[in-house]
C-alpha positions in Angstrom: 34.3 97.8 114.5 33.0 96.0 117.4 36.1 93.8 119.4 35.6 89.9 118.7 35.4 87.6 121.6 34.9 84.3 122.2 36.5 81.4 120.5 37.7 82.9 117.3 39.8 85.5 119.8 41.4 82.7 121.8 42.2 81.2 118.2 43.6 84.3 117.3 45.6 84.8 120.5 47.3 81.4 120.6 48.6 81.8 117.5 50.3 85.3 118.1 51.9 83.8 120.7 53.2 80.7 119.0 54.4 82.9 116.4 56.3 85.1 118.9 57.6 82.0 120.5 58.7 80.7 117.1 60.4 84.2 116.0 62.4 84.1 120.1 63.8 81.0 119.2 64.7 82.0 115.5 66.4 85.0 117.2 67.8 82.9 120.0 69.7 80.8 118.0 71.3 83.5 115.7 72.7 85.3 118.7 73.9 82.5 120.4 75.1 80.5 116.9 75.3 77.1 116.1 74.4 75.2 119.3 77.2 72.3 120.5 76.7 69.5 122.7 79.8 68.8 124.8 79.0 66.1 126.6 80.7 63.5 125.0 84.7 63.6 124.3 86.8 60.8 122.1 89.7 59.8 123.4 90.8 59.1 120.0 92.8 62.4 119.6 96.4 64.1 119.6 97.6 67.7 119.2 98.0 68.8 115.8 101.7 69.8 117.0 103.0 66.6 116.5 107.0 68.2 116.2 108.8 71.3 117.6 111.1 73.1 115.5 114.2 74.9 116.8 115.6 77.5 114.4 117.9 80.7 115.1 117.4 83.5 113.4 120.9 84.3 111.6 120.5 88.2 113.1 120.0 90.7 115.5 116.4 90.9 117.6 115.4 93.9 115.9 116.2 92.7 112.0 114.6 89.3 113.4 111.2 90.7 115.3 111.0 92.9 111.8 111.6 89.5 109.7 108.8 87.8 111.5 106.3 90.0 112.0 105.9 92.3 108.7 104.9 91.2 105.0 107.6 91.0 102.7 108.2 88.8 99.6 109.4 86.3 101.7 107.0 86.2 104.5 108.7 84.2 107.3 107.1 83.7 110.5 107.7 81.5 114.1 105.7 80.9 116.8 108.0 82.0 119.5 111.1 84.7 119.1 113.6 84.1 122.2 115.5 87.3 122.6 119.2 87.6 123.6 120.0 90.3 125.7 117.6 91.0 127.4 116.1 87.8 127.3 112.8 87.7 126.4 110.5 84.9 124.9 107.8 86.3 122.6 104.6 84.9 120.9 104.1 86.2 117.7 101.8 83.2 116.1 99.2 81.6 118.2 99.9 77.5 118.8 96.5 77.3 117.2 97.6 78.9 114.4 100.2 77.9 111.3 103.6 80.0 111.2 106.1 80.0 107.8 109.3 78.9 110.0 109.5 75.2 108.0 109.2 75.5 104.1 109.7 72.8 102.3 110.4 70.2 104.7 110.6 66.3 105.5 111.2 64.1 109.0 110.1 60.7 109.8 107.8 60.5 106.9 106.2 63.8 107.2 106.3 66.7 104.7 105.5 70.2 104.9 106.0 70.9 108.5 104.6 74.1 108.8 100.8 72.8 109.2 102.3 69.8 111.9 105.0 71.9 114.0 105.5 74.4 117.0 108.6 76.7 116.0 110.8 79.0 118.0 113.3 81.2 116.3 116.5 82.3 118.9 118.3 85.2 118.4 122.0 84.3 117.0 123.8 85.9 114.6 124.6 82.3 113.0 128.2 81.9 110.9 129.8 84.9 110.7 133.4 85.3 109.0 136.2 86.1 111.8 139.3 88.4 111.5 141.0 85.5 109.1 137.8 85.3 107.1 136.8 82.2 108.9 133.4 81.5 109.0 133.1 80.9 113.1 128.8 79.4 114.5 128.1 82.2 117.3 127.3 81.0 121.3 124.2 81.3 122.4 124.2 82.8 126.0 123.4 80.6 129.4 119.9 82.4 130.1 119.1 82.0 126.6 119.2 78.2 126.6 117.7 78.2 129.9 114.7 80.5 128.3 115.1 78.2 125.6 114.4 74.5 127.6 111.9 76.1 129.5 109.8 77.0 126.9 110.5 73.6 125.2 109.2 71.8 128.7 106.1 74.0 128.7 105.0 73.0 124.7 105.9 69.6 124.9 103.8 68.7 128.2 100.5 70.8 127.0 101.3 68.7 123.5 102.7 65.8 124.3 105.5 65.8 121.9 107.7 63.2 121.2 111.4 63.5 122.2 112.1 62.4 119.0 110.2 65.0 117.3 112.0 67.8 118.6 114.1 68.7 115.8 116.3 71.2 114.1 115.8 73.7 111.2 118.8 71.8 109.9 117.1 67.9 110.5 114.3 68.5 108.4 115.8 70.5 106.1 119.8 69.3 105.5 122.1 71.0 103.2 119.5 74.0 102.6 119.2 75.1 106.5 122.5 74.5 109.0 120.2 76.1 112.1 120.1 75.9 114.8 124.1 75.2 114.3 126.8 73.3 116.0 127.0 75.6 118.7 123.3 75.4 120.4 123.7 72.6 122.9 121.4 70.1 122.4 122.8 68.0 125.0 121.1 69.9 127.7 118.1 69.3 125.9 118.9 65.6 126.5 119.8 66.1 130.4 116.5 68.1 130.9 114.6 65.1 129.7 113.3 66.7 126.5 114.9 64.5 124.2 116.7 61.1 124.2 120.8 60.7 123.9 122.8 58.3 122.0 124.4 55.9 125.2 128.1 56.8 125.3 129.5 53.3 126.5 127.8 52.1 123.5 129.1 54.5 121.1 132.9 53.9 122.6 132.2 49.9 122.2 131.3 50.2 118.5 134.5 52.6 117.7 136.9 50.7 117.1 135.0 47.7 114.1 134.6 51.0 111.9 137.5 51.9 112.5 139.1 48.4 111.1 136.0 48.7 108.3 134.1 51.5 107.3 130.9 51.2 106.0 129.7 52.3 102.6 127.0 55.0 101.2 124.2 52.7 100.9 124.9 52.0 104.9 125.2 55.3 105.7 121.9 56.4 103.6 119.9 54.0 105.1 121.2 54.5 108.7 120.4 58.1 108.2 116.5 57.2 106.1 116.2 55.2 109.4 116.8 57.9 112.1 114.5 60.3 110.0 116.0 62.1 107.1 115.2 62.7 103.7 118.3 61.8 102.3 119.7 60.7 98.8 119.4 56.9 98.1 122.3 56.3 95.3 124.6 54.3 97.0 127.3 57.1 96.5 128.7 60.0 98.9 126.9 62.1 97.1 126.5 66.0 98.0 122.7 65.7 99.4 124.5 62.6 101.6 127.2 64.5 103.0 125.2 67.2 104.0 122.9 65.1 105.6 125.9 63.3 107.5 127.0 67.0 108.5 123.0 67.7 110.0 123.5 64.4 112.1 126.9 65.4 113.6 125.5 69.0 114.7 123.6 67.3 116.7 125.4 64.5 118.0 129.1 65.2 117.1 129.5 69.2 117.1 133.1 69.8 117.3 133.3 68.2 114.0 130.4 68.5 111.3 132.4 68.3 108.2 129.9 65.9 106.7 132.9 63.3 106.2 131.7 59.9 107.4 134.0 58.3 110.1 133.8 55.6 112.5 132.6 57.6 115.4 129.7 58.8 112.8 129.1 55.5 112.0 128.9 54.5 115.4 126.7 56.9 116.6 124.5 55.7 113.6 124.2 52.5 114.4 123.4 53.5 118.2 120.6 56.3 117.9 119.2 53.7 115.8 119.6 50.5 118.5 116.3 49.7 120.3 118.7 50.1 123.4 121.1 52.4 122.0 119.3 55.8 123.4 118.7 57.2 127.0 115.8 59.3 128.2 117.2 61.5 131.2 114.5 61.0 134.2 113.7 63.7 137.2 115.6 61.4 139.5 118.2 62.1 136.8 119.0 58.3 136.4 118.2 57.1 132.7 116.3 55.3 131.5 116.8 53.1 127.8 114.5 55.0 125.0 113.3 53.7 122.0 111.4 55.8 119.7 107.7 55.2 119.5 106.9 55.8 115.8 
């Protein structure tokens, strides 16, 4: 069959090459995928990590790493694992990522935790039963802490926590969860700037009116709704109250955390929850009043 030529060819050339064009781009764009445009950011935006969660692990590392890591009926995990000796601090859930350290959970409004929260597990063995059958909190060592507030300092600056979103196992979860127990030292969370503190001269100056006059349930329940807890609103000392009142002197008040309310509870109540009752350690370290931004 003789070639063709002439205008029918150039036709029939131009379109074989639109159609190859056509077919490279069809090809181009399922290689590359969907194609983004990045030019443009909101500044209308926040981390999704809106609390950090301290927890210890009630355990040795190895039962711990084995707790967090494998599937079991009751799959547990944590963002971080700080080890005791040696000490180590281990990723085993991407920030990106949702780990099961929360459960069922409430603080400053916010339930379910879990999908909201950045948590780190510590190796402690918890409350442990001494010779007399005393159930004694364990210490956690010096480097551990340290390992502990430096990993704090690095998740809250990359996501902008709030210092009054940096919570306990036991804050968000009173009465079911006592970690990370009387005996981890918050305080040096408060003087490394991570958190606010209640101010001491305040807390002596209120002292002594609850002393002469305590307060009653409904006061206490709505001191503690205010600081953050999901606590029981019956207007009695009720069991959910108490243990709430126990989860706030942990903090606050560790050498005592009997859940019993008492004029230096009440006191540091009324303070943490005083526009100027609450100090924000500085790098100069002078402080500085706090109040809490929500």
């Amino acid at each position: 069959m003789p070639m063709i030529t002439g205008p029918i060819s150039n036709c029939a050339q131009r379109f074989a090459l639109s159609v190859g064009i056509a077919t490279a781009l069809v090809l181009s764009g399922c290689a590359s995928g969907v194609r983004i445009d990045t030019s443009y950011t909101s500044e209308n935006q926040d981390s999704r990590a809106l609390f950090l969660v301290l927890h210890y692990t009630v355990g040795n590392f190895q039962s711990a790493l084995g707790m967090l890591t494998k599937p079991s009926n009751r799959a547990v995990s944590s963002h971080y694992l700080v080890r005791d000796d040696p000490v180590i601090t281990y990723r085993l859930v991407d920030e990106n990522n949702r780990a099961w350290h929360a459960g069922p959970s409430f603080w400053k409004g916010h339930t379910h935790l879990n999908a909201s929260s950045i948590g780190i597990e510590i190796v402690n063995p918890g409350a442990v039963k001494d010779a007399e059958g005393k159930l004694r909190f364990s210490a956690f060592s010096e480097a551990q802490i340290d390992a502990v507030v430096a990993l704090c300092q690095d998740i809250v600056k990359r996501h902008k926590i709030k210092p009054e979103n940096i919570v306990g196992h036991a804050d968000i979860a009173p009465g079911r969860k006592q970690d990370p127990g009387p005996m981890f030292p918050w305080k040096r969370l408060a003087q490394a700037g991570l958190i606010a503190w209640p101010d001491a001269l305040k807390v002596a100056d209120k002292i002594p009116a609850y002393q002469a006059h305590l307060p009653d349930a409904t006061w206490f329940q709505d001191k503690l709704t205010d600081y953050g807890f999901n606590t029981s609103r019956s207007g009695e000392f009720d069991a959910m109250t108490l243990e709430t009142i126990g989860a706030f002197q942990m903090r606050y008040r560790p050498d005592r955390f009997d859940g019993l309310p008492d004029a230096q509870t009440a006191a540091l109540l009324e303070v943490v929850n005083s526009p100027d009752g609450m100090v924000l350690t500085n790098s100069t370290p002078a402080t500085q009043p706090y109040t809490s931004r929500w």
